[in-house]
MARZAVO-929409 format. One record per atom (N, C-alpha, C): x, y, z; residue number from 1; residue in one letter; atom name. Coordinates in Angstrom, 3 decimals. Layout:
N
<<X,Y,Z>,NUM,A,CA>,
...
END
This chain:
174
<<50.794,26.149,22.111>,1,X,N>,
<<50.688,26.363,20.687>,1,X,CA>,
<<51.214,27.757,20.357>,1,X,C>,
<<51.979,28.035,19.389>,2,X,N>,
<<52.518,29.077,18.866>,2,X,CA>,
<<51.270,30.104,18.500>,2,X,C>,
<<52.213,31.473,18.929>,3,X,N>,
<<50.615,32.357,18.549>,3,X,CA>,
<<50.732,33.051,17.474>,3,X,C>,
<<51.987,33.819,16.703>,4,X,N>,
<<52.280,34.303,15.848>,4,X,CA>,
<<53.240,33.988,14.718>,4,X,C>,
<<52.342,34.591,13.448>,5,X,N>,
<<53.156,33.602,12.281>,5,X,CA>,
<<53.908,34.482,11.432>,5,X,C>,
<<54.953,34.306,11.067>,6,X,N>,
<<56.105,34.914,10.614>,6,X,CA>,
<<56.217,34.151,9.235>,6,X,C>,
<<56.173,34.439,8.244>,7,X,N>,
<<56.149,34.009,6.824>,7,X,CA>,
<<57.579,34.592,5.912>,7,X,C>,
<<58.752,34.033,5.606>,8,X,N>,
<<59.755,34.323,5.363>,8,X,CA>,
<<59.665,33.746,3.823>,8,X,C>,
<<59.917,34.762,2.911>,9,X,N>,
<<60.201,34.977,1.428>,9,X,CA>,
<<61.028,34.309,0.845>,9,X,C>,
<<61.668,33.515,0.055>,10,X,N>,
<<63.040,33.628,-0.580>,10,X,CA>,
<<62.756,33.270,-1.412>,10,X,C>,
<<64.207,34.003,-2.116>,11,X,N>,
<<64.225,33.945,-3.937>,11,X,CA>,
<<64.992,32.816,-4.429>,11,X,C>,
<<65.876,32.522,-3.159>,12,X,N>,
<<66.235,30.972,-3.996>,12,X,CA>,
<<65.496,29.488,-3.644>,12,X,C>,
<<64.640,29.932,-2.776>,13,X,N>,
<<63.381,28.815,-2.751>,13,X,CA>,
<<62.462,28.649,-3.727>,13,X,C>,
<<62.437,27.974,-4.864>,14,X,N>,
<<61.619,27.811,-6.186>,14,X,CA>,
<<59.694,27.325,-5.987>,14,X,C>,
<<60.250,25.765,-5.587>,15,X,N>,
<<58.915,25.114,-5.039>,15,X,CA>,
<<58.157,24.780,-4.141>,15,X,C>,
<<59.435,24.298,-3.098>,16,X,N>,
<<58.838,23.779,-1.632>,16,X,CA>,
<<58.169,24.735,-0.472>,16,X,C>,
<<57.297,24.348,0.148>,17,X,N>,
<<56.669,25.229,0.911>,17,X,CA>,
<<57.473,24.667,2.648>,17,X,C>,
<<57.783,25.051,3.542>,18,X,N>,
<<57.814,24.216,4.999>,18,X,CA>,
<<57.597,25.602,6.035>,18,X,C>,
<<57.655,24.536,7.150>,19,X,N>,
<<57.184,25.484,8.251>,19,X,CA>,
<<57.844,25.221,9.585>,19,X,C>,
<<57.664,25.401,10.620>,20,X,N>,
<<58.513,24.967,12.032>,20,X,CA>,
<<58.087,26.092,13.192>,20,X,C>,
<<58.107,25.418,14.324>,21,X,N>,
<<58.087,26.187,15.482>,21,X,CA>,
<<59.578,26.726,16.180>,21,X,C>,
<<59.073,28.333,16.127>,22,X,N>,
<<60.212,28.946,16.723>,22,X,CA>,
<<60.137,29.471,17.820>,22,X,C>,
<<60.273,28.907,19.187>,23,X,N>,
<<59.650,29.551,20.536>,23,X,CA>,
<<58.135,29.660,20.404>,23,X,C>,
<<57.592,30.939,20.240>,24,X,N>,
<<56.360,31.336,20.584>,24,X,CA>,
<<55.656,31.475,19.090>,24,X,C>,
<<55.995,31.477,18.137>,25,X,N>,
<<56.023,31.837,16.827>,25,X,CA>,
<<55.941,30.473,15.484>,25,X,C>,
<<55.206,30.345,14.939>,26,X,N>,
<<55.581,29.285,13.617>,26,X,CA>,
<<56.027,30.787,12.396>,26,X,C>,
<<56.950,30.098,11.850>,27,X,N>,
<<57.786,30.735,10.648>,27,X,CA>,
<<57.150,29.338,9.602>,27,X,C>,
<<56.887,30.104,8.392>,28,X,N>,
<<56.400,29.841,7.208>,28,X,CA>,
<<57.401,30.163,5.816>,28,X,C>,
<<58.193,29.145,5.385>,29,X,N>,
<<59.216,29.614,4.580>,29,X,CA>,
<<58.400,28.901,3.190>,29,X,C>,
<<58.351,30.197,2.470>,30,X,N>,
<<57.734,30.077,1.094>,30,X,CA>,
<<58.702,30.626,0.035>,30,X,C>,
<<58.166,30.430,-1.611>,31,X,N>,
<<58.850,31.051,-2.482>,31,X,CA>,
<<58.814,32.648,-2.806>,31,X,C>,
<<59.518,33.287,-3.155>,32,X,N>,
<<59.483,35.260,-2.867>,32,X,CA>,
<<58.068,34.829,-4.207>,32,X,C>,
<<57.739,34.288,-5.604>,33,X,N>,
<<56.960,34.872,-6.128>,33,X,CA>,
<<55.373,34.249,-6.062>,33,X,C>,
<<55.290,33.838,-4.746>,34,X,N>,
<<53.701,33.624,-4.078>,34,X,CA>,
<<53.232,34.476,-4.111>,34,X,C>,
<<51.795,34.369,-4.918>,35,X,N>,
<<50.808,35.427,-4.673>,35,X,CA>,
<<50.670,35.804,-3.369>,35,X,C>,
<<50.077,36.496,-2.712>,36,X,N>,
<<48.974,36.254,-1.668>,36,X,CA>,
<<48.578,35.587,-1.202>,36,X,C>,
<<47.181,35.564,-2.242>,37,X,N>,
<<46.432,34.358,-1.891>,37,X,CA>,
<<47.256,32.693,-1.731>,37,X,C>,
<<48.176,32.704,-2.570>,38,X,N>,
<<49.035,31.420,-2.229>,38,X,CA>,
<<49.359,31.243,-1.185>,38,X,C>,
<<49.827,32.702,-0.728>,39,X,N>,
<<50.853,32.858,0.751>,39,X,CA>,
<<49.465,32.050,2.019>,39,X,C>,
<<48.554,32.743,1.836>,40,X,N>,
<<47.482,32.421,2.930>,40,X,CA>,
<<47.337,30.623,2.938>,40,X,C>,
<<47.028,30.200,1.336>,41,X,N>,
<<46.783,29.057,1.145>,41,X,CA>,
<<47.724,27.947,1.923>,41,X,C>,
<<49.008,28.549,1.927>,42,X,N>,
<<50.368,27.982,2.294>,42,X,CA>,
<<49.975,27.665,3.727>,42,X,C>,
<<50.149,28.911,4.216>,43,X,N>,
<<49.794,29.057,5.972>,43,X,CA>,
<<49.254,28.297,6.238>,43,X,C>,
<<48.106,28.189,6.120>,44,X,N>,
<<46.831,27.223,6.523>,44,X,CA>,
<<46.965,26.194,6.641>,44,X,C>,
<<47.620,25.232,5.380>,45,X,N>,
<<48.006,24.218,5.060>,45,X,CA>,
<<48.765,23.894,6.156>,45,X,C>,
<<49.991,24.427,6.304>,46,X,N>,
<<51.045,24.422,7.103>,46,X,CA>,
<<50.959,24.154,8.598>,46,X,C>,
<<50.332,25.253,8.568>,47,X,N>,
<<49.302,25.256,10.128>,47,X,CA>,
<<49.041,23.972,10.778>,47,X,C>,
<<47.965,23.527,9.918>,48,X,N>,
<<47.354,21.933,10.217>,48,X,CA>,
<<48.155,21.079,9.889>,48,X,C>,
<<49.415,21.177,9.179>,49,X,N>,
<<50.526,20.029,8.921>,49,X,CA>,
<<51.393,19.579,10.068>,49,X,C>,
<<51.622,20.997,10.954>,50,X,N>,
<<52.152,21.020,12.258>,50,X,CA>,
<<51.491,20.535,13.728>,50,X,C>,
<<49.762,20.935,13.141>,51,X,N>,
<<49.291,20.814,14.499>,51,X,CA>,
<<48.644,19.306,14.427>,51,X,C>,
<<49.056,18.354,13.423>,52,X,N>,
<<48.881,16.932,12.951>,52,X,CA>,
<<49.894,16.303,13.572>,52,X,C>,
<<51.132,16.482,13.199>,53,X,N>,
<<52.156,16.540,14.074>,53,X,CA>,
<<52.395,16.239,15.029>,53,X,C>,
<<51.943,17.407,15.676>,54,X,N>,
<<52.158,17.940,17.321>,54,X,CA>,
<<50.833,17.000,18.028>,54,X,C>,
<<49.872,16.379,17.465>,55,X,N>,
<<48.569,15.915,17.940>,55,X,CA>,
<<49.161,14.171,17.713>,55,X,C>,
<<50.043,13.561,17.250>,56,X,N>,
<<50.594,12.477,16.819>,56,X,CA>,
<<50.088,11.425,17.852>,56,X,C>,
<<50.323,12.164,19.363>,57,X,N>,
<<49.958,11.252,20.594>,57,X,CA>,
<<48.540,10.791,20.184>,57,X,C>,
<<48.101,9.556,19.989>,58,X,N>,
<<46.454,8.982,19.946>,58,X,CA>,
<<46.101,9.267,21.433>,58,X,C>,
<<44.627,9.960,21.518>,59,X,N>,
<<43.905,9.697,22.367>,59,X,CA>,
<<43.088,8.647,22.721>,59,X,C>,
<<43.365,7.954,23.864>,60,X,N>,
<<43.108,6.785,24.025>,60,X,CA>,
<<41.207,6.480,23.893>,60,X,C>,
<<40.560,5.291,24.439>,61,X,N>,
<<38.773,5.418,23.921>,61,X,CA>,
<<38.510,6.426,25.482>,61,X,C>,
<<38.821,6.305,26.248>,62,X,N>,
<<38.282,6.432,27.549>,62,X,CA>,
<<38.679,8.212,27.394>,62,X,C>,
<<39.814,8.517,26.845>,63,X,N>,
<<40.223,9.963,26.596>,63,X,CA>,
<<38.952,11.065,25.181>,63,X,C>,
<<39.031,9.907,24.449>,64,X,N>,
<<38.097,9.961,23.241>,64,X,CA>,
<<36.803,10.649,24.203>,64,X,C>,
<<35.810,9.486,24.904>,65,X,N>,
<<34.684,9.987,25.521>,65,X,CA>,
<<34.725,10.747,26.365>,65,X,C>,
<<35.624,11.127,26.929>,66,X,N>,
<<35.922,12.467,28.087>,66,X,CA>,
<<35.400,13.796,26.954>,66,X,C>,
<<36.449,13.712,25.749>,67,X,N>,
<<36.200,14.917,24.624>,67,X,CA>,
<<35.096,14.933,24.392>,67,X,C>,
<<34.382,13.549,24.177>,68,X,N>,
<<32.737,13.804,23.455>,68,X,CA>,
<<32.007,14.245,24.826>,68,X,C>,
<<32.309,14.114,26.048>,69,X,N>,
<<31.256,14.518,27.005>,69,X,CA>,
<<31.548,15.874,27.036>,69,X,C>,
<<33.055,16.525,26.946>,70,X,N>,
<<32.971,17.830,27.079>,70,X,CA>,
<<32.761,18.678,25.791>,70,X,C>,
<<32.553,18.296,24.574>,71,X,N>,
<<31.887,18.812,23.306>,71,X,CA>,
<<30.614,18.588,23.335>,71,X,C>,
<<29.811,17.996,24.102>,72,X,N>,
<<28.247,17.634,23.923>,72,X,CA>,
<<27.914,18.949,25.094>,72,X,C>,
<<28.755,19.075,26.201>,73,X,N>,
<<28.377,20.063,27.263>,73,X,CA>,
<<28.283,21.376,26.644>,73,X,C>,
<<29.676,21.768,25.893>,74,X,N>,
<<30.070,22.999,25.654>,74,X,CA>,
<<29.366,23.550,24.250>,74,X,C>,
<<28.605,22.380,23.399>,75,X,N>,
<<27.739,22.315,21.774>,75,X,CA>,
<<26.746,22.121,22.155>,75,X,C>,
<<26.144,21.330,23.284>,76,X,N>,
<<24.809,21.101,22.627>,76,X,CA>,
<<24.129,20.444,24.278>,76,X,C>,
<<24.681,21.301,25.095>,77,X,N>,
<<24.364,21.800,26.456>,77,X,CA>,
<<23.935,20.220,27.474>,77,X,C>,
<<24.993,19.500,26.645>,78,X,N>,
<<25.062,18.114,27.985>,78,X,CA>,
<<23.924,16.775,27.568>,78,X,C>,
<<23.086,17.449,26.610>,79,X,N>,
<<22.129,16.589,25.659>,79,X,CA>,
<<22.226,15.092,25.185>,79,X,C>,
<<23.432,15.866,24.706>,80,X,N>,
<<24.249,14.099,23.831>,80,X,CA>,
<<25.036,13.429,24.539>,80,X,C>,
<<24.389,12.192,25.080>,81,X,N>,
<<25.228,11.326,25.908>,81,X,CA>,
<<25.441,10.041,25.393>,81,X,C>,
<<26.437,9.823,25.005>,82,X,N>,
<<26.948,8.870,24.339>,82,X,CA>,
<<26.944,7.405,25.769>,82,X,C>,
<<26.765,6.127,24.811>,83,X,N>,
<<26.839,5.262,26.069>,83,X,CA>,
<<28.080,4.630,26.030>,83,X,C>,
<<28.900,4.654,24.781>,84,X,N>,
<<30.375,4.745,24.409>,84,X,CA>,
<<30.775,5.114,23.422>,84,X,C>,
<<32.051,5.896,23.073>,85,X,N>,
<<32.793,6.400,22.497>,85,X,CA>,
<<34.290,5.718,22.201>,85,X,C>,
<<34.529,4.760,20.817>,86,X,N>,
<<35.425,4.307,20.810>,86,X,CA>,
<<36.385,4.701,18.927>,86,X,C>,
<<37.523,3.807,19.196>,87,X,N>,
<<37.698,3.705,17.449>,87,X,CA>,
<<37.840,2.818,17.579>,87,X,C>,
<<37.654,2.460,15.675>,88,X,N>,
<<37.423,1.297,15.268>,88,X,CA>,
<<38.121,1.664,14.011>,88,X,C>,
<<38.912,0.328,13.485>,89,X,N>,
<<39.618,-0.053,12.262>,89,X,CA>,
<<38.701,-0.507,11.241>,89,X,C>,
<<37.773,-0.695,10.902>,90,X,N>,
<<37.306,-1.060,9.810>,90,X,CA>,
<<36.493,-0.782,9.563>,90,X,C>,
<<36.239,0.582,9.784>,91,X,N>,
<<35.731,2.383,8.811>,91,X,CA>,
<<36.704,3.068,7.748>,91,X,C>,
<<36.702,2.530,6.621>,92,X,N>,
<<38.178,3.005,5.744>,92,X,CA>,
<<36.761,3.413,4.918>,92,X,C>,
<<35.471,4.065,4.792>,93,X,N>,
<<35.052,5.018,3.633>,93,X,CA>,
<<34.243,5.929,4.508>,93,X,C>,
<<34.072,5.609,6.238>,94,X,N>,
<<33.466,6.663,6.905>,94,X,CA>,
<<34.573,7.202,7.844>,94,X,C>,
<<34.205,8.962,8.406>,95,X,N>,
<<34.755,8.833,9.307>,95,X,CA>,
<<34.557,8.897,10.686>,95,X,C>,
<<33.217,8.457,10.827>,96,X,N>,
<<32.692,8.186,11.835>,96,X,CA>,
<<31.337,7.408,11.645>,96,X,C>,
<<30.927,6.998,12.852>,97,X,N>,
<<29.274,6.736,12.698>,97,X,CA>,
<<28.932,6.555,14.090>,97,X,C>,
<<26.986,6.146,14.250>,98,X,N>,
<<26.413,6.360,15.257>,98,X,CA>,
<<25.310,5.561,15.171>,98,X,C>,
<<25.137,4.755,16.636>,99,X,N>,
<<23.484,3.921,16.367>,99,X,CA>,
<<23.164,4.515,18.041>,99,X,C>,
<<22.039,5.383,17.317>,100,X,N>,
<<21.344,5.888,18.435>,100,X,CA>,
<<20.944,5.077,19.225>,100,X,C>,
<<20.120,4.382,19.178>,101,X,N>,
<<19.551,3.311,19.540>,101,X,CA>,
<<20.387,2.515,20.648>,101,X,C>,
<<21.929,2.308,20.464>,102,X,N>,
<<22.714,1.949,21.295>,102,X,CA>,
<<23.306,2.941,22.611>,102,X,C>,
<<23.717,4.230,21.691>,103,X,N>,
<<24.169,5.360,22.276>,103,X,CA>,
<<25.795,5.222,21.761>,103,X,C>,
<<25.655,4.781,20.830>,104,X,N>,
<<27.430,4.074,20.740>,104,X,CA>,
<<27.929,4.920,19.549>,104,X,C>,
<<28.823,5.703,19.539>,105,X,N>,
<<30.224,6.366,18.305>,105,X,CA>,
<<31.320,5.404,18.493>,105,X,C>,
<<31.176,5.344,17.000>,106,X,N>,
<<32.615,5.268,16.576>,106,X,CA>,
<<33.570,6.008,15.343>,106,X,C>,
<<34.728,6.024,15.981>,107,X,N>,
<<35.533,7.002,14.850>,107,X,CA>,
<<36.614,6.302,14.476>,107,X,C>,
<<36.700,6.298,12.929>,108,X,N>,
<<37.862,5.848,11.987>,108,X,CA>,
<<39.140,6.043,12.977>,108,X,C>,
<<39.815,4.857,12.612>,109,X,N>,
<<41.393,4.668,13.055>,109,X,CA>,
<<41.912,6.117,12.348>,109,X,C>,
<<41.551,6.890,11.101>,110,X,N>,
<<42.333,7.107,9.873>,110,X,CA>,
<<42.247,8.912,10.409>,110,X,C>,
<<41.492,8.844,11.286>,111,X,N>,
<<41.712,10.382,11.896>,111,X,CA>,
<<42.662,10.499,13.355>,111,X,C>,
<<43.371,9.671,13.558>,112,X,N>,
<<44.320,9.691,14.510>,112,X,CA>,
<<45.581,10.002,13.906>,112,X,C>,
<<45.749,11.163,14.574>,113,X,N>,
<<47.150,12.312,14.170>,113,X,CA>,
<<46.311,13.628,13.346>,113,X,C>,
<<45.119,13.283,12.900>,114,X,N>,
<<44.822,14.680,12.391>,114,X,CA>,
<<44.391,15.976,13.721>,114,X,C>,
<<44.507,17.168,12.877>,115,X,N>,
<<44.497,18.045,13.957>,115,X,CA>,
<<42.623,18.039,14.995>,115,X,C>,
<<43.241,18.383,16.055>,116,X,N>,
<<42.151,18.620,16.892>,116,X,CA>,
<<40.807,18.383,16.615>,116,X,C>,
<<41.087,20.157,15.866>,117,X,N>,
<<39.477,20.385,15.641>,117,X,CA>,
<<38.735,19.764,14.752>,117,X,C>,
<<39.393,18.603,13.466>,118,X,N>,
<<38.808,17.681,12.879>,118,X,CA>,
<<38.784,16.966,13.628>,118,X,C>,
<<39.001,15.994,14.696>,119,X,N>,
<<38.725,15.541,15.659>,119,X,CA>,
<<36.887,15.295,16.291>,119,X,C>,
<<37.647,16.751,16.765>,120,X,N>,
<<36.141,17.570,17.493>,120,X,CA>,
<<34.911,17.685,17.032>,120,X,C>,
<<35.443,18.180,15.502>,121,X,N>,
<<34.079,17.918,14.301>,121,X,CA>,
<<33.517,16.542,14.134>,121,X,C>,
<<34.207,15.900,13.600>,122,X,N>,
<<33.285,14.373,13.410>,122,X,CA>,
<<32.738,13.468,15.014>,122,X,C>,
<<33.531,14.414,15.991>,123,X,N>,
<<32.868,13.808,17.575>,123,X,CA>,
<<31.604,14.451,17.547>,123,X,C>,
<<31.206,15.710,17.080>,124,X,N>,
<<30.138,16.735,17.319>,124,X,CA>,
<<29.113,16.085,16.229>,124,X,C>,
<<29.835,15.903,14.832>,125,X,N>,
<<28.550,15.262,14.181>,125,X,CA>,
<<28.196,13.650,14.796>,125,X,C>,
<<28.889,12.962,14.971>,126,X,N>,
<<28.120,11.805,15.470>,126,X,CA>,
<<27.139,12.013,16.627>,126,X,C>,
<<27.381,13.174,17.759>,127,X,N>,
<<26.984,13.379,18.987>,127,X,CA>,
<<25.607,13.887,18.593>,127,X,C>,
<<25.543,14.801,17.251>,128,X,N>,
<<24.455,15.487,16.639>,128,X,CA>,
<<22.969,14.729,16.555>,128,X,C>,
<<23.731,12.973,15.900>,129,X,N>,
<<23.260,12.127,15.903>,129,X,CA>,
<<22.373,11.790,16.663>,129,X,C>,
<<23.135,11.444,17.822>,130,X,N>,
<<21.777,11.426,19.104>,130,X,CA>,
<<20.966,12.084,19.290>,130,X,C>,
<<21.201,13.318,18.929>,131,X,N>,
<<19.847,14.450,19.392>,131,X,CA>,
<<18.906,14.402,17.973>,131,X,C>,
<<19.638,14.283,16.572>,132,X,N>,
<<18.384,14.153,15.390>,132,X,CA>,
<<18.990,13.215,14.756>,132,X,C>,
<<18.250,11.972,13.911>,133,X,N>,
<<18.846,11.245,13.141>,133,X,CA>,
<<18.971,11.465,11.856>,133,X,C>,
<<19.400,10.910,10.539>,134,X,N>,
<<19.784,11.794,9.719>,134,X,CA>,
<<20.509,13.136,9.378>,134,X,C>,
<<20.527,13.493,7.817>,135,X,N>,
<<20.896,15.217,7.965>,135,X,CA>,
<<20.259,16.310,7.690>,135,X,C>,
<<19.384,16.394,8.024>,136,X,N>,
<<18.090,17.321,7.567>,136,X,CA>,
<<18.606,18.379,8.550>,136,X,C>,
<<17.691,19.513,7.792>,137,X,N>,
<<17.973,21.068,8.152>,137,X,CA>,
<<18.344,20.929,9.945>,137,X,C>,
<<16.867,20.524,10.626>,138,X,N>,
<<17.902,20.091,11.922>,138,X,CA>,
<<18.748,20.187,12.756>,138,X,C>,
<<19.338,18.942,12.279>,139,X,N>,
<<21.094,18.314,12.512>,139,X,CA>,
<<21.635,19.282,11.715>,139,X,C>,
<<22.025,19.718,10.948>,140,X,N>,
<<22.805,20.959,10.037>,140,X,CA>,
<<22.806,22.075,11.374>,140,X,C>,
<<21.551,22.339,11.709>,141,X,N>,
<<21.838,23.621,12.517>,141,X,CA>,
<<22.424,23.735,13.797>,141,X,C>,
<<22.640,22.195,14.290>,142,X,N>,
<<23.095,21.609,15.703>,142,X,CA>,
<<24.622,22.073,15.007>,142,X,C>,
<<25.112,21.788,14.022>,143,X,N>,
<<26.463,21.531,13.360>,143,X,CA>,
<<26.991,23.066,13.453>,143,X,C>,
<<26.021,24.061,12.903>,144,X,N>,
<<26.322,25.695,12.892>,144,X,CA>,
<<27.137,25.956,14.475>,144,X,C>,
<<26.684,25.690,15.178>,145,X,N>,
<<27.765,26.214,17.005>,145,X,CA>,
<<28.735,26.215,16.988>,145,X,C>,
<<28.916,24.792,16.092>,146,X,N>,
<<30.678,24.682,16.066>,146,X,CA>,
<<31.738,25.571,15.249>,146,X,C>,
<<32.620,26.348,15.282>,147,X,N>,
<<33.023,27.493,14.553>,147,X,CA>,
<<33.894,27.279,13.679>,147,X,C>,
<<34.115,25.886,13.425>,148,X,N>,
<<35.521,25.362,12.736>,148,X,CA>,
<<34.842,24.300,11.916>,148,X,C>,
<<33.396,24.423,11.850>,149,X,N>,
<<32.552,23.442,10.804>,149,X,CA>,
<<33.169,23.120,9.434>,149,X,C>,
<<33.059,24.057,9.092>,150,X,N>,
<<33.493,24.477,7.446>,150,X,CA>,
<<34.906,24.031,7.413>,150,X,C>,
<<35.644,25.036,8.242>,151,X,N>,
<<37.166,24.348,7.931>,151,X,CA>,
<<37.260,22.890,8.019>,151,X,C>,
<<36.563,22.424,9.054>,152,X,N>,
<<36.760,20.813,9.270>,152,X,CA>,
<<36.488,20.096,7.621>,152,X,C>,
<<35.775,20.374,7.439>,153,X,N>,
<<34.728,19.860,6.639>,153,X,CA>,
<<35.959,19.520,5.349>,153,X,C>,
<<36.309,20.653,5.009>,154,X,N>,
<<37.000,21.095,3.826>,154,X,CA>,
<<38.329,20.379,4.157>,154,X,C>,
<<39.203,20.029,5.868>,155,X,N>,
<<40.426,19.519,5.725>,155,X,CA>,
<<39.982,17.725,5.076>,155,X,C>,
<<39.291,16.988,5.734>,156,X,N>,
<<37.931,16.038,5.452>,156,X,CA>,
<<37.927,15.761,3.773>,156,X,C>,
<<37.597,16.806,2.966>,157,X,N>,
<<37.850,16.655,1.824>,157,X,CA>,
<<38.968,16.548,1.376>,157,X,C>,
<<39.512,17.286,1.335>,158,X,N>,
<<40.984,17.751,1.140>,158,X,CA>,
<<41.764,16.150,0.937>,158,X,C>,
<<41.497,15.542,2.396>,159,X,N>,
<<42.316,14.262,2.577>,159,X,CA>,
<<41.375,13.084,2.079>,159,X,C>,
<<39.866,13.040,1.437>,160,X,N>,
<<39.926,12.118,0.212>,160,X,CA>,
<<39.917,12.775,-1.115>,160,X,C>,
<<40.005,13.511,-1.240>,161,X,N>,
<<40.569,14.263,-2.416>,161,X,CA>,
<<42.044,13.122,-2.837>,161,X,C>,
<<42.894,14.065,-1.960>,162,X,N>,
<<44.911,13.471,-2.270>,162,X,CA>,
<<44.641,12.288,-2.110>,162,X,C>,
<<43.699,10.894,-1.324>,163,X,N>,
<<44.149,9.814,-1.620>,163,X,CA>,
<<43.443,9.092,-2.892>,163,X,C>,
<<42.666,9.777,-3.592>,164,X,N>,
<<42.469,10.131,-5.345>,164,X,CA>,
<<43.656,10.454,-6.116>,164,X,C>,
<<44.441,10.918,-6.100>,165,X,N>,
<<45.519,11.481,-6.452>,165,X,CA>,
<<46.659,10.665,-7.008>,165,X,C>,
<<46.640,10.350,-8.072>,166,X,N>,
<<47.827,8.864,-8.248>,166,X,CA>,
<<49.494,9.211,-7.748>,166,X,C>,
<<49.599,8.364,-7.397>,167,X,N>,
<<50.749,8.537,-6.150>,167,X,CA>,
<<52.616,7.770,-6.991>,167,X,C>,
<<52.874,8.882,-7.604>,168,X,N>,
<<54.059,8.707,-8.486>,168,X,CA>,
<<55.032,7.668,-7.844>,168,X,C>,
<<55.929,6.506,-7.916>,169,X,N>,
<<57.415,6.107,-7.340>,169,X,CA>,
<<58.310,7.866,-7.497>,169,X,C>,
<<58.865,7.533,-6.227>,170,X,N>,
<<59.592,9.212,-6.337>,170,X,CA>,
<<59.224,10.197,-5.899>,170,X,C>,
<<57.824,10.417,-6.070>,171,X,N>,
<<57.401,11.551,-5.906>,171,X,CA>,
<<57.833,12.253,-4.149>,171,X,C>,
<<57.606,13.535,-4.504>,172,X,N>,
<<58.022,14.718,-3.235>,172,X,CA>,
<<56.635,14.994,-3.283>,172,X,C>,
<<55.983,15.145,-1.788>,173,X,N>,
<<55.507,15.549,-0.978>,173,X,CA>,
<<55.709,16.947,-1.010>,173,X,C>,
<<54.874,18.038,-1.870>,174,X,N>,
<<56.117,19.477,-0.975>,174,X,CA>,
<<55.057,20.621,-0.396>,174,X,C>,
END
C-alpha cells in the first residue's frame, strides 16, 4: 500500500476529483480552488475509492473466518468464536448479522470490494455479538478497541446514503 500522498492542484481542472498509484505514493489530482477542508474531504474519499479497488479480489468463506478468528484474537482476546463465518446474498438492508445461539455470521454479498477495514468492522460487530447480545452500552464498548470504528461506520453510511440518491441517465460519477 502506498505510504505518501501527493495532492496536485490545477487550474484547468474545474470539477472532477481522481487519484492513482504512483510507485510508493497515491497522487490526488484536484481543482486549484478547493478549500482545504475539501482537499482533506477529497483524499479520504479517494483513499477508500482505491483501496476498494485494490481489495476487488473476494475473500473466500473459509478466508472470511480465518479474518474473524484473527480480529476476535487481536479485539477481544480469542473470546469470540464463531462456529461459521460465511456470506450470504439475501441481506440487501443488513450488513451483517449473528445468532449466537448457533455461533454463525453472516455478511452481505454488498460489502465485497469495499475497503478492508469496513470489512473488519462489521466482522468485529457481529463477533461483538457473541460476547453481548444486543447494543447496549456493553457491546458499544467491545466496539471502542477497534480504531477505525467511526470511520467504518460513516463509509457504511455514506454508501446508503448515495443509494438514496436518484441516479440521473448520464450522469458522471466524479
Amino acid at each position: 500500500m502506498a505510504s505518501a500522498i501527493e495532492v496536485r492542484r490545477s487550474s484547468r481542472r474545474r470539477r472532477t476529483v481522481s487519484a492513482y498509484r504512483e510507485g510508493d505514493r497515491t497522487v490526488v489530482l484536484i481543482p486549484a480552488r478547493m478549500s482545504a477542508a475539501e482537499e482533506q474531504r477529497w483524499v479520504t474519499v479517494m483513499l477508500d475509492k482505491l483501496a476498494a479497488q485494490e481489495s476487488k479480489r473476494v475473500l473466500g468463506d473459509a478466508e472470511l473466518a480465518e479474518r474473524a478468528e484473527r480480529l476476535s484474537e487481536q479485539y477481544y482476546g480469542g473470546r469470540a468464536r464463531p462456529a461459521s463465518v460465511r456470506w450470504v446474498t439475501n441481506q440487501n438492508t443488513r450488513w451483517g448479522s449473528c445468532t449466537p445461539a448457533e455461533g454463525s455470521i453472516r455478511l452481505s454479498h454488498r460489502l465485497q470490494g469495499m475497503p478492508e477495514y469496513v470489512i473488519d468492522y462489521v466482522l468485529l460487530h457481529e463477533l461483538a455479538h457473541l460476547l453481548v447480545p444486543g447494543h447496549g452500552p456493553r457491546f458499544w464498548r467491545l466496539l471502542e478497541a477497534y480504531p477505525r470504528t467511526e470511520r467504518a461506520r460513516g463509509y457504511l453510511e455514506g454508501v446508503v446514503a448515495a443509494d438514496r440518491l436518484p441516479h440521473l441517465p448520464g450522469a458522471r460519477s466524479e
